[in-house]
C-alpha positions in Angstrom: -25.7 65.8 42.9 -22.1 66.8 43.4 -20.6 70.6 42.8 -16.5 70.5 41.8 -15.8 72.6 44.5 -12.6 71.3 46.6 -13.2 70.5 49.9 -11.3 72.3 52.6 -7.5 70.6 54.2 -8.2 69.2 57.5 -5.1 70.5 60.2 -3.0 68.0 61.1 -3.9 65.7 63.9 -1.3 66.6 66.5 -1.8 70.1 66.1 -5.1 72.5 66.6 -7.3 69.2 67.1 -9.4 71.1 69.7 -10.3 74.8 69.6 -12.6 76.3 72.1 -13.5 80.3 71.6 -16.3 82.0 72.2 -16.7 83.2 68.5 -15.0 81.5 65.2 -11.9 81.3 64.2 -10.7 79.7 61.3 -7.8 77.9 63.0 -9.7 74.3 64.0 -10.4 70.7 63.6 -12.6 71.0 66.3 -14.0 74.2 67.4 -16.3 74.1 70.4 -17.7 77.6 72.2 -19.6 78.0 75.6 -21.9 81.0 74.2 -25.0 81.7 73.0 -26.1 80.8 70.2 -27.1 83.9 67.8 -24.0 85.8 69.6 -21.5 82.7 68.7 -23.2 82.4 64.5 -23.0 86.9 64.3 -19.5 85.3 64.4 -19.2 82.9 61.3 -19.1 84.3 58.0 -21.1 83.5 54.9 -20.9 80.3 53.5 -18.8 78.2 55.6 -20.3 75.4 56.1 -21.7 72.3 53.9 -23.7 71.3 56.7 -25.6 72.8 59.9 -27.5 70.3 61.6 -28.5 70.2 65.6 -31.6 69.4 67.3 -32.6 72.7 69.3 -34.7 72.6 72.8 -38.3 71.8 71.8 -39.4 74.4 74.4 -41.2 71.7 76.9 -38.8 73.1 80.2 -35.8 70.8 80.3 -32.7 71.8 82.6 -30.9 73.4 79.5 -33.9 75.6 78.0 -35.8 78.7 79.1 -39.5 77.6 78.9 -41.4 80.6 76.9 -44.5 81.0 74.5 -44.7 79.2 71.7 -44.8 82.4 68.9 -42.0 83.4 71.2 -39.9 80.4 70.8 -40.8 79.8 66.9 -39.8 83.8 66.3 -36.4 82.7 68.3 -35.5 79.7 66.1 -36.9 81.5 63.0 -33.7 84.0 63.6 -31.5 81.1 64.6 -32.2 79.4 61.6 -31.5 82.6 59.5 -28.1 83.4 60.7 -28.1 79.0 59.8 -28.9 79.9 56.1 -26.1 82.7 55.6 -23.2 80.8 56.7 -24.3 77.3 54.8 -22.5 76.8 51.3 -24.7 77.2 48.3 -24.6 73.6 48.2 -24.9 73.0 51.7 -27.9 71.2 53.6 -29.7 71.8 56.9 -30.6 69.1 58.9 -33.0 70.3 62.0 -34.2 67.0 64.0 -37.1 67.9 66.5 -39.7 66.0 68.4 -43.0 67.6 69.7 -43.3 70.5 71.9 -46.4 69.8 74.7 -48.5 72.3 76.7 -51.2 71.7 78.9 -50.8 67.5 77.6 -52.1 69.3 73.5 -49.2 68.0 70.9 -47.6 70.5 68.8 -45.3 68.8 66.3 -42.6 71.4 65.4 -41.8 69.4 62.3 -45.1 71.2 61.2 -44.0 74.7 62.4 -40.5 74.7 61.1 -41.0 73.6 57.1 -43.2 77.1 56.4 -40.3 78.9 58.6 -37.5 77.0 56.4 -39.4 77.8 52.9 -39.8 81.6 53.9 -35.8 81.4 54.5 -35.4 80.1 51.0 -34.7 76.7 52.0 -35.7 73.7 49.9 -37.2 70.1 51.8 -35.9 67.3 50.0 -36.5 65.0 53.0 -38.7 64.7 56.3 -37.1 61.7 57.8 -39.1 59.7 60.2 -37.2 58.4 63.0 -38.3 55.7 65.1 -37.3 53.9 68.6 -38.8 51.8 71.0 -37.9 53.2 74.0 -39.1 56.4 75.7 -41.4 58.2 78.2 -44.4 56.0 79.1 -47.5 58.3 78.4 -50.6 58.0 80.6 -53.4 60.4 78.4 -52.0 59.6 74.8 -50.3 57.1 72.8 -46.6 57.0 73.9 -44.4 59.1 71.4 -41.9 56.7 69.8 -40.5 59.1 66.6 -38.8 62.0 66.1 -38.4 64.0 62.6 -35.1 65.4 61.0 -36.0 67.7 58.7 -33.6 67.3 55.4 -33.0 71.1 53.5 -30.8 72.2 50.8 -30.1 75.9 50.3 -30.6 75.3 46.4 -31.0 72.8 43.6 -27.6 72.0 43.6 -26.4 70.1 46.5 -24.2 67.7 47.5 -25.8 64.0 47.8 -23.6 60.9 48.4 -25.7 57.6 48.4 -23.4 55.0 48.1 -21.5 55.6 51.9 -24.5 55.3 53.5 -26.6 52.3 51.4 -27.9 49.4 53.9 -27.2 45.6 53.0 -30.0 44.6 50.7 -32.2 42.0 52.3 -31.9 39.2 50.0 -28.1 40.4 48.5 -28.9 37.2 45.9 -31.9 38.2 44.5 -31.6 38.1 40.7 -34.4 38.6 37.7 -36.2 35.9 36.6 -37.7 37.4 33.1 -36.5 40.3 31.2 -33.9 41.3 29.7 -31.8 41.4 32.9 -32.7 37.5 33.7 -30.5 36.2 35.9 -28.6 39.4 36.5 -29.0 40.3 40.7 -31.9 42.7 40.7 -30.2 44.7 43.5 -27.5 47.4 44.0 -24.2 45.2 45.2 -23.3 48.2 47.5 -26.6 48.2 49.3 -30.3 49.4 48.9 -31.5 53.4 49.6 -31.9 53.4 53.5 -34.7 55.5 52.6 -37.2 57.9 55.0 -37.7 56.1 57.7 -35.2 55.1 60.2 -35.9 53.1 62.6 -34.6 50.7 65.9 -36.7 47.9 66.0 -36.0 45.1 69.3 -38.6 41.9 68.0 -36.0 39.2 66.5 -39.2 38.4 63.8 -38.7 42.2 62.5 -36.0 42.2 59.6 -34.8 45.5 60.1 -31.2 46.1 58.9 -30.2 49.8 60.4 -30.9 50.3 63.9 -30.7 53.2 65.5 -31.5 53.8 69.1 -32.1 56.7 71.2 -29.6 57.0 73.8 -31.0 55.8 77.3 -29.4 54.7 80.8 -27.8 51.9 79.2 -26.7 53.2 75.6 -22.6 53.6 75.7 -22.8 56.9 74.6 -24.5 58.2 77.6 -23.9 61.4 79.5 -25.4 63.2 82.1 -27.5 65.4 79.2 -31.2 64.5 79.2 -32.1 64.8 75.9 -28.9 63.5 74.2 -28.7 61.9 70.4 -27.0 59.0 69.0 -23.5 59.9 66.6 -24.6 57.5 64.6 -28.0 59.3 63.6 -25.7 62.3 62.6 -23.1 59.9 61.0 -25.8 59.0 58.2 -26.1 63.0 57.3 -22.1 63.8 57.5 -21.4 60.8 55.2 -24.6 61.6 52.8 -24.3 65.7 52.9 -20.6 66.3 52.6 -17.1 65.8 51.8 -13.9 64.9 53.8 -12.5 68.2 55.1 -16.0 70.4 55.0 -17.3 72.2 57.9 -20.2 70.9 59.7 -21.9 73.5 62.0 -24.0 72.5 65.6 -25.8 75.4 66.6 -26.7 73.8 69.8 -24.0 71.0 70.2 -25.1 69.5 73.5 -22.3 67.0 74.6 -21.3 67.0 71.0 -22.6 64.1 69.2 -22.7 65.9 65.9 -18.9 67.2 66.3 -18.1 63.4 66.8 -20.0 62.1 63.8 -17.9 64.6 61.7 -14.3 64.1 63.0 -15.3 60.2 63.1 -15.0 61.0 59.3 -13.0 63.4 58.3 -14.8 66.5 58.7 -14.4 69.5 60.9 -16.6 70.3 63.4 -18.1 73.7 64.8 -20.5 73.7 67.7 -21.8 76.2 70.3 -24.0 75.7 73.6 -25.3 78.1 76.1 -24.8 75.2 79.0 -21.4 75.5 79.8 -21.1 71.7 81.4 -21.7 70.3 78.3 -19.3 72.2 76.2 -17.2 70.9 79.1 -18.4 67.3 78.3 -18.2 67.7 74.2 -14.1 68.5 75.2 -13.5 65.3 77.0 -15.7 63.3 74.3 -13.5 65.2 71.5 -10.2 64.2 73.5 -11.4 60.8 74.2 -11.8 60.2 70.5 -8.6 61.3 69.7 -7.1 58.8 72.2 -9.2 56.2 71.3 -10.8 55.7 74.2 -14.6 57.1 73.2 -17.3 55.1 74.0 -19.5 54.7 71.2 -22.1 52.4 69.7 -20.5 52.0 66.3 -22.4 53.1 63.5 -24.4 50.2 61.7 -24.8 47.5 64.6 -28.1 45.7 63.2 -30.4 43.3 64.7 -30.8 41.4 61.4 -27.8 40.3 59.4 -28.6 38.4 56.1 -26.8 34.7 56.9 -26.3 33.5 53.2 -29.0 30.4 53.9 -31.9 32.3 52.7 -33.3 30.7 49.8 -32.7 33.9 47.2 -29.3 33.7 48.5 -28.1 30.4 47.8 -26.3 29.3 44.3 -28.6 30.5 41.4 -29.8 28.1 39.4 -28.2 27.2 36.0 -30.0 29.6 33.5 -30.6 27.9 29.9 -29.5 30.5 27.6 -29.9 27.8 24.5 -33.7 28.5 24.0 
């Protein structure tokens, strides 16, 4: 669902690439601010962006966050997420990605807290997207937590939805109907299948996942010194799906900037804000590194499982006889 709205003229490469202020400015590619994070959005006005999406501290006491009650903390990001709504476009989305927050070893999934906060806001869920890794913290009372949840809303019914840059390769790409009307026709999209709700990173060489995307560890390219850092390429899917070349996508809490790099990787320009100022220091050089060329990255769609052409729905379709 596409508006006819133009999207906005990115700046010219050489010039105004990299912006850092403490409160917006219209004058970016990149804008990056070391402030906090209410103070920084007072400073955006309405309907900017096409897209805010971050994942904020889940409140659990790591080196960026200020540990605090749990009403407290939801009545924070419940104000956060307000200021979120009045700069998005009407057509814009909100992608929030959370994980649990954990006191005293109970679960609290904030997936569960944040869709009543996002519906009082206005918003609409259109997604809750389920996604999955291998590799994590090794729990010793539960069932280690291998999933995390980005919660997909749009500020109305009209919104901008591309499919077709981010479909997967279809599994058998030969497939075709045997009966029908459509017999012998290939029963699949020829730009890819729906990557659908659940994404997923999936090791066993028996598994025949297609999109893999891993949380960044000690040995993921991407990594920095921030502890709870997120792939570009999970953002990637969103910029590509959720907007248009030249639209503003908005970080709240930008981290080491993976989200600003998923947008200038295509085309879009990028806001984001933190409170730490080492990684707004860290976001810079990833920014600059990118525009050199020298980023280290784990480029978006590296699969496990690649279809060869030898699987047997692959191969040469029979000779259909359309005499009888």
């Amino acid at each position: 669902m596409n508006t006819d709205e133009p999207a906005a003229a990115l700046l010219p490469q050489e010039t105004h690439a990299l912006c850092v202020s403490q409160e917006f400015t219209d004058d970016f590619n990149v804008l990056l601010a070391h402030n906090d994070t209410l103070s920084f959005l007072k400073t955006v006005p309405d309907r900017t962006a096409r897209l805010v999406v971050s994942s904020p501290p889940y409140n659990i006491g790591k080196p960026y966050e200020l540990r605090m009650k749990l009403d407290r903390y939801l009545d924070w990001q419940r104000e956060v997420l307000r200021e979120c709504v009045r700069v998005l476009k009407p057509d814009g989305s909100l992608c929030w990605q959370v994980g649990n927050h954990v006191n005293a070893g109970e679960v609290f999934p904030l997936d569960v807290f944040f869709v009543p906060i996002g519906q009082e806001l206005g918003l609409r869920l259109r997604n809750r997207i389920i996604w999955y890794f291998e590799h994590g913290l090794h729990a010793g009372k539960r069932f280690s937590g291998r999933y995390e949840v980005v919660l997909w809303f749009t500020r109305g019914d009209s919104y901008v939805f591309n499919l077709d840059p981010v479909r997967v390769p279809q599994k058998y790409p030969g497939k075709r109907y045997f009966k029908g009307p459509n017999k012998g026709k290939l029963s699949g999209n020829p730009l890819g299948k729906n990557p659908g709700d659940i994404w997923r990173f999936l090791e066993s060489e028996w598994d025949s996942g297609i999109w893999d995307i891993p949380n960044v560890k000690w040995n993921h390219p991407e990594k920095t010194s921030h502890p709870a850092q997120f792939p570009v390429e999970l953002v990637e899917r969103l910029v590509l799906a959720l907007t248009r070349p030249g639209d503003v996508v908005l970080d709240p809490f930008v981290g080491v900037g993976s989200s600003v790099l998923a947008a200038r990787l295509h085309g879009r320009r990028a806001v984001g804000v933190d409170i730490t100022e080492a990684y707004v220091e860290i976001a810079k050089e990833r920014v600059t590194a990118l525009h050199r060329g020298t980023l280290r990255r784990r480029p978006m769609g590296t699969a496990k499982y690649h279809p060869t052409g030898n699987e047997r729905v692959v191969q040469r379709p029979m000779e259909w006889d359309t005499t009888s």
